[in-house]
TORVEXTI-932525 format. One line per 5 residues: number of its first residue (from 1); their letters; for each residue x negated, y, z of C-alpha. Coordinates in pm, 1 decimal, always signed. Each point is the difference from the previous one (the first is absolute). Example, Ala and Ser with C-alpha at 12.3 -4.5 7.8 and 13.67 -1.06 7.14 Angstrom:
2
1) AS) -1230.0/-450.0/+780.0 ~ -137.0/+344.0/-66.0;
//
This chain:
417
1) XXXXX) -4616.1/-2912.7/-5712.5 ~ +192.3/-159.1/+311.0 ~ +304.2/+100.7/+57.6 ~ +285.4/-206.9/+220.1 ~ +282.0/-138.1/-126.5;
6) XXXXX) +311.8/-76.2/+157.4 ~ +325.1/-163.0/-66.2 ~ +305.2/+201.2/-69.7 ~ +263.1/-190.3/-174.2 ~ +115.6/-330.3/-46.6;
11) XXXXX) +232.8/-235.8/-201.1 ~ +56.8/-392.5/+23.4 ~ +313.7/-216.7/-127.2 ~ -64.2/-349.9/+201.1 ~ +124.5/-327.9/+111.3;
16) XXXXX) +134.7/+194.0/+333.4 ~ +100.8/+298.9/-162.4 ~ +27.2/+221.0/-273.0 ~ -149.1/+322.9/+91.9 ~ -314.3/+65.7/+234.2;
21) XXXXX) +231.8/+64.4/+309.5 ~ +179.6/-279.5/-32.3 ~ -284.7/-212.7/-29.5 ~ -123.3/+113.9/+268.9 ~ +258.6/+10.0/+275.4;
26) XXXXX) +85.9/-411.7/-127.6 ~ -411.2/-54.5/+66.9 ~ -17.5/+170.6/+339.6 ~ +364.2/-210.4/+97.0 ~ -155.6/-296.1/-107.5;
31) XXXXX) +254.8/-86.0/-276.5 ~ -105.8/-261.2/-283.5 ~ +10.1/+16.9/-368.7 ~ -59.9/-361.2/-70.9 ~ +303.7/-197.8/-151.8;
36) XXXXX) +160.1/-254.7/-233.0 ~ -152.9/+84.5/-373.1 ~ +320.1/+163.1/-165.4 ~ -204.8/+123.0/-341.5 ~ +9.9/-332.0/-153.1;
41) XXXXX) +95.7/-376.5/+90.4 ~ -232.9/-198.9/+195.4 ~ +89.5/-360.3/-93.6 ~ -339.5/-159.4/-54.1 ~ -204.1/+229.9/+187.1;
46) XXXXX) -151.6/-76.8/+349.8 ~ +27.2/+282.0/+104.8 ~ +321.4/+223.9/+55.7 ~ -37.2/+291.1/+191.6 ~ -144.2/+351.5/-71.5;
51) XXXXX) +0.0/+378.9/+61.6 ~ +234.4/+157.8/-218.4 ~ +48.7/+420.3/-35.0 ~ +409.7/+26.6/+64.5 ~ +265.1/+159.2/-159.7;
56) XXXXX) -206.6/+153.5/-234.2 ~ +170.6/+142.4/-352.0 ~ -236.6/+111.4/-224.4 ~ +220.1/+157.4/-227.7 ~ +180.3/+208.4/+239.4;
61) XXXXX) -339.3/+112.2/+169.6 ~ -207.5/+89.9/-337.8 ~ +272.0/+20.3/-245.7 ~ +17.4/-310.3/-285.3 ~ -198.1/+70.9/-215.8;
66) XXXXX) -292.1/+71.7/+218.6 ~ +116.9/-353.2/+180.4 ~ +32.4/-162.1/-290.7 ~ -388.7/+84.3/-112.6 ~ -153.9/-76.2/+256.9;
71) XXXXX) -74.6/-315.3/+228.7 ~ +98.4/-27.9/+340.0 ~ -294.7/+67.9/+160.7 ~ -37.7/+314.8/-238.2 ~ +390.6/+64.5/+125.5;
76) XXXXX) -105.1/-26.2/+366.7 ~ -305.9/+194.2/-61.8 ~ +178.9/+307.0/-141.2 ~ +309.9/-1.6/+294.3 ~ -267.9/-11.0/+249.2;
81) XXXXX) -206.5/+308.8/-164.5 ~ +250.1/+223.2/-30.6 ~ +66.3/-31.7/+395.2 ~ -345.1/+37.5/+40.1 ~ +18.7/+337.4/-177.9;
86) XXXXX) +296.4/+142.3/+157.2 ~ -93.4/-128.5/+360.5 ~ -346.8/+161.2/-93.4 ~ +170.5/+352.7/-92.5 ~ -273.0/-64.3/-306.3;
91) XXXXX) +278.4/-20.1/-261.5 ~ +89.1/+397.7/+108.8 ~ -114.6/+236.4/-321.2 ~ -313.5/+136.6/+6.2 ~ -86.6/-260.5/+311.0;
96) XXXXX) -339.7/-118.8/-200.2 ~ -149.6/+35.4/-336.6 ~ +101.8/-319.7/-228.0 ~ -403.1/-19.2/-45.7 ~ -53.4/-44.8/+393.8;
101) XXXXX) +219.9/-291.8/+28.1 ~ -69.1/-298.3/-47.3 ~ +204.4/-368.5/-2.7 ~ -255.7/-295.7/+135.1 ~ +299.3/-294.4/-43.2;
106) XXXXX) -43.1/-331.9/-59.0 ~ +132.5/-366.0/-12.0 ~ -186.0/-321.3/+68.6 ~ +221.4/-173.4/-301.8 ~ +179.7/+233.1/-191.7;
111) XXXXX) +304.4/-23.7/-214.8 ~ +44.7/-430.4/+108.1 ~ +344.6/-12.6/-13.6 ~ +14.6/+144.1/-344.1 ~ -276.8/-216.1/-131.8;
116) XXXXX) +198.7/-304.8/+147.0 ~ +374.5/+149.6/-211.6 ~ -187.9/+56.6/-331.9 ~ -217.0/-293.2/-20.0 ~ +373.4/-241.2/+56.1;
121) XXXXX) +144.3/+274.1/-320.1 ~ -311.7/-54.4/-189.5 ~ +41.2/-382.1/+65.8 ~ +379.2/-32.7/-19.7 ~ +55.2/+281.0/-324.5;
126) XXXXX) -372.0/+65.5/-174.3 ~ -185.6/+293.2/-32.0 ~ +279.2/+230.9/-70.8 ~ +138.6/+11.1/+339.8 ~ -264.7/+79.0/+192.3;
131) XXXXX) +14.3/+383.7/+136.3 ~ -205.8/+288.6/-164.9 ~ -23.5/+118.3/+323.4 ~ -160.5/-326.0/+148.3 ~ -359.4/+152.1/-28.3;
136) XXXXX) +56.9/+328.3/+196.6 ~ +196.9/-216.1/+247.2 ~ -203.8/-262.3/+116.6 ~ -313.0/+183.3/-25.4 ~ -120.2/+65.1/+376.0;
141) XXXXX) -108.6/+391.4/-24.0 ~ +381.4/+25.9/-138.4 ~ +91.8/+171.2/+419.5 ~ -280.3/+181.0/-10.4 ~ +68.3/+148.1/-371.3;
146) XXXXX) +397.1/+32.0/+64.1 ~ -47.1/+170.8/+341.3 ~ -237.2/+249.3/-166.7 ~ +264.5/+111.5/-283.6 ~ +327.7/-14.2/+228.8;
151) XXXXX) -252.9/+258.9/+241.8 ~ -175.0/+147.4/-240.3 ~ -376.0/-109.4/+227.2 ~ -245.3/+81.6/-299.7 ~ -314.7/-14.9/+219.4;
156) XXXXX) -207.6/-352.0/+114.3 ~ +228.3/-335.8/-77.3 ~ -136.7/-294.8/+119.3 ~ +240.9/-305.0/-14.0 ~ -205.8/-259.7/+232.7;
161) XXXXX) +16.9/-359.9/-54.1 ~ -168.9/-171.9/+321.6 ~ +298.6/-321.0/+93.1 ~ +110.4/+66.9/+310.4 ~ -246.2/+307.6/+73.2;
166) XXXXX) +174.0/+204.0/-239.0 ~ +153.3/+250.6/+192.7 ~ -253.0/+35.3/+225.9 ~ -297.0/-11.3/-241.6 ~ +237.0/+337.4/-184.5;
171) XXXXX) +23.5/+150.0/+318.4 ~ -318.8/+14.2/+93.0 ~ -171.5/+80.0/-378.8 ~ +293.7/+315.0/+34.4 ~ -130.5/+88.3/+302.4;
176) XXXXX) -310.8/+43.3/-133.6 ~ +130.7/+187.1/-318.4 ~ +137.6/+271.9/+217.1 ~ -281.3/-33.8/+334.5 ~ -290.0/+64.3/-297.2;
181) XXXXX) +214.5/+287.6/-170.2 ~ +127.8/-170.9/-393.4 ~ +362.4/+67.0/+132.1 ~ +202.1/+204.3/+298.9 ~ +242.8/-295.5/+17.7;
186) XXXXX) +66.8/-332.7/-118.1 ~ +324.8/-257.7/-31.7 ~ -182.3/-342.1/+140.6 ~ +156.2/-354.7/+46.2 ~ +149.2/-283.6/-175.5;
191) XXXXX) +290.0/-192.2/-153.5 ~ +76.3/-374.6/-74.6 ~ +274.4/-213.9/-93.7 ~ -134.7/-335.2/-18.8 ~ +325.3/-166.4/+112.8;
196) XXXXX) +32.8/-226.3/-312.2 ~ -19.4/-374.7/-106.6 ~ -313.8/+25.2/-102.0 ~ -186.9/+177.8/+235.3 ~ +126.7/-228.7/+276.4;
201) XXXXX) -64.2/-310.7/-173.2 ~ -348.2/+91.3/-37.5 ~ -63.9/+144.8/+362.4 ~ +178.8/-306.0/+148.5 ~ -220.1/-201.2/-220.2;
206) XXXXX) -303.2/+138.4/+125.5 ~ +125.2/-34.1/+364.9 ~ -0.9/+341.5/+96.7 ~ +396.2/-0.4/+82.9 ~ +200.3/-130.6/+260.6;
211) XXXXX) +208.4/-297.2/-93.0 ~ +183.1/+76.4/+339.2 ~ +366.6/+50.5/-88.0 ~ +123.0/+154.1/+321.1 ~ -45.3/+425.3/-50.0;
216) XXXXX) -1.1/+62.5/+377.2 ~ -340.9/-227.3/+38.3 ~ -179.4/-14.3/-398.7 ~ -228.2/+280.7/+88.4 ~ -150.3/+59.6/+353.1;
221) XXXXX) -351.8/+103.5/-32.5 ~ -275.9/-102.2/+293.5 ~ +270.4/-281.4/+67.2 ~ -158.4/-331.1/+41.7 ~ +310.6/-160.9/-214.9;
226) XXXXX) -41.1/+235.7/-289.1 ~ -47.7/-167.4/-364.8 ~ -20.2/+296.4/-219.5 ~ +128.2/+325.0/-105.3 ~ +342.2/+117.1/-143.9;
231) XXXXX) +43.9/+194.3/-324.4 ~ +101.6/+345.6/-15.4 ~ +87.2/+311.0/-206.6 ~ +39.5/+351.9/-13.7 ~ -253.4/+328.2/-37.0;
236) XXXXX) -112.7/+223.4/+253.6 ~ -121.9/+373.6/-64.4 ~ -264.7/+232.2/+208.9 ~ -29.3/+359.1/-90.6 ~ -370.8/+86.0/+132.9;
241) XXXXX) -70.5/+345.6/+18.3 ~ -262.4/+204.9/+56.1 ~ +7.6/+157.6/+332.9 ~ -41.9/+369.8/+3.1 ~ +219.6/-45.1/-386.3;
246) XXXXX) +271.8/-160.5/+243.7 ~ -24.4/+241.2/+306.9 ~ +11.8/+328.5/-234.7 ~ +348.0/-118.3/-157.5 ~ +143.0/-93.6/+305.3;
251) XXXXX) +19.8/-409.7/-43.1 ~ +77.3/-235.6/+238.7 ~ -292.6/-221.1/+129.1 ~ +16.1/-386.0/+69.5 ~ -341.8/-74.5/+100.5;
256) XXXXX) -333.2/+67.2/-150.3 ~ -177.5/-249.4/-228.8 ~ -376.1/-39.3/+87.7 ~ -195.1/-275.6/-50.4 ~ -25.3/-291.3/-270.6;
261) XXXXX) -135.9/-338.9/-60.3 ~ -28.1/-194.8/-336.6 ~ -202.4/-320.7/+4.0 ~ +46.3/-296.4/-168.6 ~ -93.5/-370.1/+105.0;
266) XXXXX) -154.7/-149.4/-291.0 ~ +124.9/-337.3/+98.4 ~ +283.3/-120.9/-159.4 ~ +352.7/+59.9/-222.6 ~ +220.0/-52.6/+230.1;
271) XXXXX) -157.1/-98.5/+367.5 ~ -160.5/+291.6/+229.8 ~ -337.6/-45.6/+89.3 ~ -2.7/-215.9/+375.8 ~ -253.5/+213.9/+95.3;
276) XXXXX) +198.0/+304.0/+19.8 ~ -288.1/+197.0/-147.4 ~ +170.4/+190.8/-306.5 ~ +312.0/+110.3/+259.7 ~ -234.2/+100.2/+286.1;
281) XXXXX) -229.1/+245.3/-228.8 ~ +300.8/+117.4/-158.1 ~ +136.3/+59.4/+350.6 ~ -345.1/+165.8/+103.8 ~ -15.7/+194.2/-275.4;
286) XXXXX) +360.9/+182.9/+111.4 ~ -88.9/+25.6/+317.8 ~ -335.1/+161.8/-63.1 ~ +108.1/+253.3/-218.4 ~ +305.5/+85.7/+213.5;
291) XXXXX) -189.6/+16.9/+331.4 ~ +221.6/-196.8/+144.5 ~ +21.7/-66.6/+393.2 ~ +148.7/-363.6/+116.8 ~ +2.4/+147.7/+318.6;
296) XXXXX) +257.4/+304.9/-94.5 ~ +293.3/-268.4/-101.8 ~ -17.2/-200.4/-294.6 ~ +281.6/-118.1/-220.4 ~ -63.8/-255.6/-262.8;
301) XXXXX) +268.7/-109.5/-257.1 ~ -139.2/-323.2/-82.6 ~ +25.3/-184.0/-370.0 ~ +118.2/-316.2/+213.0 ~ +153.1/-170.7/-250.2;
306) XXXXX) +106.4/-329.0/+161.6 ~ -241.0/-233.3/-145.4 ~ -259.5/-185.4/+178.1 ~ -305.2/+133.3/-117.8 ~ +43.8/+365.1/-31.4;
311) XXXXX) +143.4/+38.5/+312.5 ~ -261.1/-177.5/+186.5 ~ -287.7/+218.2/-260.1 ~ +148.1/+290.3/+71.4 ~ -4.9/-64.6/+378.0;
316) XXXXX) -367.9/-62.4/+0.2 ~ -59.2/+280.1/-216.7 ~ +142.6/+238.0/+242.8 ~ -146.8/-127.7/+301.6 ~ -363.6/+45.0/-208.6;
321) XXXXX) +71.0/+340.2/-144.6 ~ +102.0/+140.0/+322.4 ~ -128.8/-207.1/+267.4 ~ +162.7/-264.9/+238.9 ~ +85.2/+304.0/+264.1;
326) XXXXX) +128.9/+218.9/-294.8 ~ +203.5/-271.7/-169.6 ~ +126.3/-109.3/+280.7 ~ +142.9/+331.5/+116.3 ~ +169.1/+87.3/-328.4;
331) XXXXX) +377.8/-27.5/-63.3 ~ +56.7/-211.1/-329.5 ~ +264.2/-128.4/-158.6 ~ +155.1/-117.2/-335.1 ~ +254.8/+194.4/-183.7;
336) XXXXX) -25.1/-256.3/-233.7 ~ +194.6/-240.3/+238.2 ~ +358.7/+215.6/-132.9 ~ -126.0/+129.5/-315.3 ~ -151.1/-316.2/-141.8;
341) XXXXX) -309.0/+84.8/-216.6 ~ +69.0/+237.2/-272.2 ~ -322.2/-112.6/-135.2 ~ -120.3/+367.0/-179.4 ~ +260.7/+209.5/+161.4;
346) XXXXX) -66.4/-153.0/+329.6 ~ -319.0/+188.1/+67.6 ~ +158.3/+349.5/-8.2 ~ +296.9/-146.1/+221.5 ~ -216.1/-61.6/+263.8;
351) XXXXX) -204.8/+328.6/+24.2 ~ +375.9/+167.5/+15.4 ~ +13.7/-181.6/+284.4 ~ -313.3/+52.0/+156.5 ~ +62.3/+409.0/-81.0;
356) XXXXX) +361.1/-16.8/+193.1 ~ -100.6/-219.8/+272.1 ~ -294.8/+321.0/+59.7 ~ +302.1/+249.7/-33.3 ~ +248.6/-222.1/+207.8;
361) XXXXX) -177.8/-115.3/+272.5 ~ +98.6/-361.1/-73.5 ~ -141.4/-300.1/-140.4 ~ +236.3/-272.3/-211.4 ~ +1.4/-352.7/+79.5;
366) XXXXX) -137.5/-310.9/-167.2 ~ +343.7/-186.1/+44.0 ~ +0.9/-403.2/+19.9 ~ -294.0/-9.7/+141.7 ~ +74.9/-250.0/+299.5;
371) XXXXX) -279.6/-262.0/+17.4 ~ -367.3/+135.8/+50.7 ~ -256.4/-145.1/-226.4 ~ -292.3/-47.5/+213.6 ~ -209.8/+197.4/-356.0;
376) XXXXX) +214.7/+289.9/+20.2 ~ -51.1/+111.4/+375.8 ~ +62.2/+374.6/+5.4 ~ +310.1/+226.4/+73.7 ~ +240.6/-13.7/-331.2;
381) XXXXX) +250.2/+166.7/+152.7 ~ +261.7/-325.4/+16.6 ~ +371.9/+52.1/+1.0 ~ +61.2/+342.0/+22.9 ~ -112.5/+347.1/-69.0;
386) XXXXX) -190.7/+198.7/+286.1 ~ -113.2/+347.0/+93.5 ~ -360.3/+106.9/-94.9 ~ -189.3/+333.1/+62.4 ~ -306.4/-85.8/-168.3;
391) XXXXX) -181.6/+243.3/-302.4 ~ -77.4/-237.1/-207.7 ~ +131.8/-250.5/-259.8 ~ -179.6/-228.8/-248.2 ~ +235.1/-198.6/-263.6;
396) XXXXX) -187.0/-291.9/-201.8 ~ +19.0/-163.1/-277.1 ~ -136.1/-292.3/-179.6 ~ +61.8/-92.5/-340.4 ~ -41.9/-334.4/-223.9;
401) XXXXX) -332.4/+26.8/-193.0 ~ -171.9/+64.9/+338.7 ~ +69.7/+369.8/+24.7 ~ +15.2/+167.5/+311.5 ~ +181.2/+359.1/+57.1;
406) XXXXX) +8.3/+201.3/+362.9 ~ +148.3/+327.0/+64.1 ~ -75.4/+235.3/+316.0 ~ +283.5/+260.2/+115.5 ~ -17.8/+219.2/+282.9;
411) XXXXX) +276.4/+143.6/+197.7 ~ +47.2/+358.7/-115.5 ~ -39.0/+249.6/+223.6 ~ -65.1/+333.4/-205.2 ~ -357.3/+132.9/-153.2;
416) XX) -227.0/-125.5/+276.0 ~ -37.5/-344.5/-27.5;
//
């Protein structure tokens, strides 16, 4: 069975906003998330800055209890999916069967920040004080599960844990969930909250972050001064549907999902392969299944994190997967230069983006970018945001452990393709 599957609803809480509009309209006006760490004191660390989710109140948006339960990525995970829902028109009685949907949510670290507040009560009080609820709240399927109750999704769960291809890796294994016929529709994406002593301690440690303390210039992918990426948080939410399950209730279509890649490099923890290979077949693989046509106007949302090596890997790989001529004529850029990287929620982020720049017309802008590295040579979209009529978007992803995640969408344009 083949069927197409398209995207009709969508939820995010981010560093730039806290609903999938917002988030949006700060990425297309070029507006950063990156700041001062307010979560916790810095003293000691090297490095200072991150991309925090604003004003958020968990209790107010879930209720305390449910806040109190649950870890913040769970938190941001469960905000985002129930705009998701309504935005979707899915959360409308009798809109699906509870056994046709499905929740494909995961995190790339899970529950870190409560790990990090009950290991200093197990340490400062004994055994006693640590949480019964620790378990179910650091575990990293916790989203997934929690999203399927509050919804009541009782088909296919798949929380994915793939680093930084998360998202992406989930939105693509939904797609096929739905495109091969085991659900009509399917709540996709990510959440993290890695903001924490710990976690940046160890990523500075293991040079992945910028120890630049100025938030206007820490992250600016394809830059030649970049040092590294910035930490971020928050949860984004797809609803893919199937399409003629979507047309015959009347939904409202983003863009269609086609096409999917899911290599891996084989190489090493933490470094991508400098060959490019595992991004470019994963790229391929997308673009072969999708059909897709350089030549018909491509948008790619890049990973571009801001550190030297996968921004000059993921150049190559591009330039191999599609060609000089085809890379070359692309529009990429960043999101990731505003957002910071939201590590598992980050993948998901970006393939919102790549689905509204189709449905827009316009293409965000890798912002800081100001000093060409001679590596990363083709058109990032610098400064500010900028019209695009093209049919095609590709949003990539590559992930610690050497995995590699690509998702095709296609501008929607009703039943023939």
């Amino acid at each position: 069975m083949d069927r197409r599957v398209v995207i009709t609803g969508m939820g995010a809480i981010t560093p730039v906003g806290n609903t999938a509009p917002q988030s949006w309209d700060a990425l297309v006006r070029g507006e950063s998330g990156i700041g001062t760490i307010t979560a916790f004191d810095t003293t000691g660390f090297r490095v200072s800055v991150a991309a925090e989710v604003k004003g958020f109140d968990a209790a107010a948006a879930l209720g305390k209890s449910v806040a109190l339960h649950n870890d913040r990525n769970v938190q941001f995970a469960l905000v985002a999916s129930d705009e998701a829902m309504a935005s979707s028109g899915l959360d409308a009685e009798g809109a699906i069967e509870p056994e046709r949907l499905g929740v494909y949510v995961g995190s790339g670290i899970g529950g870190i920040g409560t790990t990090e507040a009950q290991v200093r009560r197990l340490a400062d009080g004994g055994a006693r004080k640590v949480s019964p609820y620790l378990v179910p709240m650091i575990i990293a399927n916790m989203a997934a599960g929690q999203v399927s109750i509050r919804h009541n999704a009782k088909g296919p769960t798949l929380p994915v844990v793939t680093a930084c291809a998360t998202s992406t890796n989930a939105i693509g294994e939904a797609y096929r969930a739905i495109r091969y016929g085991y659900a009509d529709a399917v709540l996709a994406g990510g959440a993290e909250a890695a903001i924490v002593p710990v976690s940046i301690a160890g990523f500075t440690n293991c040079r992945a972050l910028t120890v630049n303390p100025d938030p206007k210039t820490a992250c600016r992918p394809f830059d030649a001064n970049r040092d590294g990426f910035v930490m971020g948080e928050g949860a984004c939410i797809l609803v893919l549907e199937e399409l003629e399950h979507a047309l015959a209730r009347g939904a409202n279509i983003v863009a269609e999902v086609c096409g999917y890649g899911n290599t891996a490099d084989a190489y090493h923890i933490t470094s991508p392969d400098p060959s490019a290979d595992g991004i470019t077949r994963a790229i391929r693989q997308a673009v072969d299944e999708a059909g897709l046509d350089v030549a018909e106007g491509l948008y790619v949302n890049a990973h571009g994190t801001s550190t030297k090596l996968n921004d000059k890997t993921e150049t190559q790989g591009l330039k191999l997967a599609l060609g000089e001529k085809g890379a070359r004529a692309a529009r990429i850029s960043s999101t990731k230069s505003m957002t910071g990287h939201m590590l598992g929620a980050t993948g998901a982020v970006e393939a919102m983006a790549c689905a509204l720049a189709l449905r827009d017309s316009v293409i965000p802008p890798t912002i800081g970018l100001t000093t060409p590295d001679a590596d990363c040579d083709l058109d990032y979209t610098p400064g500010h945001s900028q019209a695009f009529d093209g049919r095609w978007a590709l949003s990539t992803s590559l992930g610690f452990g050497g995995h590699n995640a690509v998702v095709a969408l296609r501008r929607f344009v009703g039943r023939e393709a």
